[in-house]
C-alpha positions in Angstrom: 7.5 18.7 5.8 7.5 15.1 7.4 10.3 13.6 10.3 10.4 10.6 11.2 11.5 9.1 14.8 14.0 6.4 14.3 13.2 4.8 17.1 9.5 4.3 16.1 8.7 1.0 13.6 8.7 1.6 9.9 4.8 2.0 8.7 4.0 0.0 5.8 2.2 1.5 3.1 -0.8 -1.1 2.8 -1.5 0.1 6.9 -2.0 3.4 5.2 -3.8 2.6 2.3 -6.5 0.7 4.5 -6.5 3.2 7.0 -7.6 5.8 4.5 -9.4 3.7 1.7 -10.2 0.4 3.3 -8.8 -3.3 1.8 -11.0 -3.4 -1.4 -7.2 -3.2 -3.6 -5.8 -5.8 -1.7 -9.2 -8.0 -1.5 -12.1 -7.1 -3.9 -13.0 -7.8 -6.8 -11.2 -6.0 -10.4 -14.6 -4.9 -11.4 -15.9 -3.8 -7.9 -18.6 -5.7 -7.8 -19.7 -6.9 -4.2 -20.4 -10.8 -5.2 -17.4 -11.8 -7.1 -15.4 -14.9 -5.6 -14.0 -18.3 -6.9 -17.9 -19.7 -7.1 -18.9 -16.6 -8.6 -16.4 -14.5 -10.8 -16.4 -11.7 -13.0 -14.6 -12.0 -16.0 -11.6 -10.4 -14.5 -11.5 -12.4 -11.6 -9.1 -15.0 -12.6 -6.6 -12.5 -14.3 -6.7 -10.0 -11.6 -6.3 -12.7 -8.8 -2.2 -12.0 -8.9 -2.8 -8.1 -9.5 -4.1 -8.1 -6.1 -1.3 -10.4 -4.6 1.5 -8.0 -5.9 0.1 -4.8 -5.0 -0.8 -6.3 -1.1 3.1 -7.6 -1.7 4.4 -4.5 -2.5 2.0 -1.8 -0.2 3.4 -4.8 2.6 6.6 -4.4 2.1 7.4 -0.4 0.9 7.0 1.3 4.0 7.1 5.0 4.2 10.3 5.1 5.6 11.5 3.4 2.7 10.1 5.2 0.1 11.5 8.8 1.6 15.1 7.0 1.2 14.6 6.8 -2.5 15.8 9.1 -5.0 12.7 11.1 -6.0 13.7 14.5 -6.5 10.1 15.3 -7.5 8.9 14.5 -3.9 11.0 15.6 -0.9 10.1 13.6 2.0 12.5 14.3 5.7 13.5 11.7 8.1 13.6 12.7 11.6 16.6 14.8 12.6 15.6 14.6 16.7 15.3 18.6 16.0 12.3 20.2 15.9 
């Protein structure tokens, strides 16, 4: 079970994500591969260039606040009641 304290700042999801995995979703390459940039791409590159940008958009902007606020009844996640 999870609570949250409303008086603490909502914690996006990409701080989590990086905290655990590091940035490679939000920066690397689609293949994995250490050496890919604009002067050197993989043949994903180009198409998974705005792949990247939506998942740092949206792992920026869900937080885990949010996502407990959302109807899921598969996953049952608490706010913070100020009782413990």
């Amino acid at each position: 079970m999870y609570f949250f304290d409303p008086e603490k700042p909502e914690l996006p999801l990409k701080n989590v994500v990086v905290a655990i995995e590091g940035d490679k979703i939000f920066t690397g390459c689609g293949f994995g591969l250490k050496h890919c940039d604009v002067e050197n791409p993989c043949p994903l590159h180009k198409a998974y260039g705005p792949v990247r940008e939506a998942f740092d958009k949206l792992f920026s902007t869900e937080t885990i606040q949010s996502l407990s606020k959302k109807d899921n009844p598969d996953i049952v996640l608490n706010r913070y009641s100020g009782n413990t």
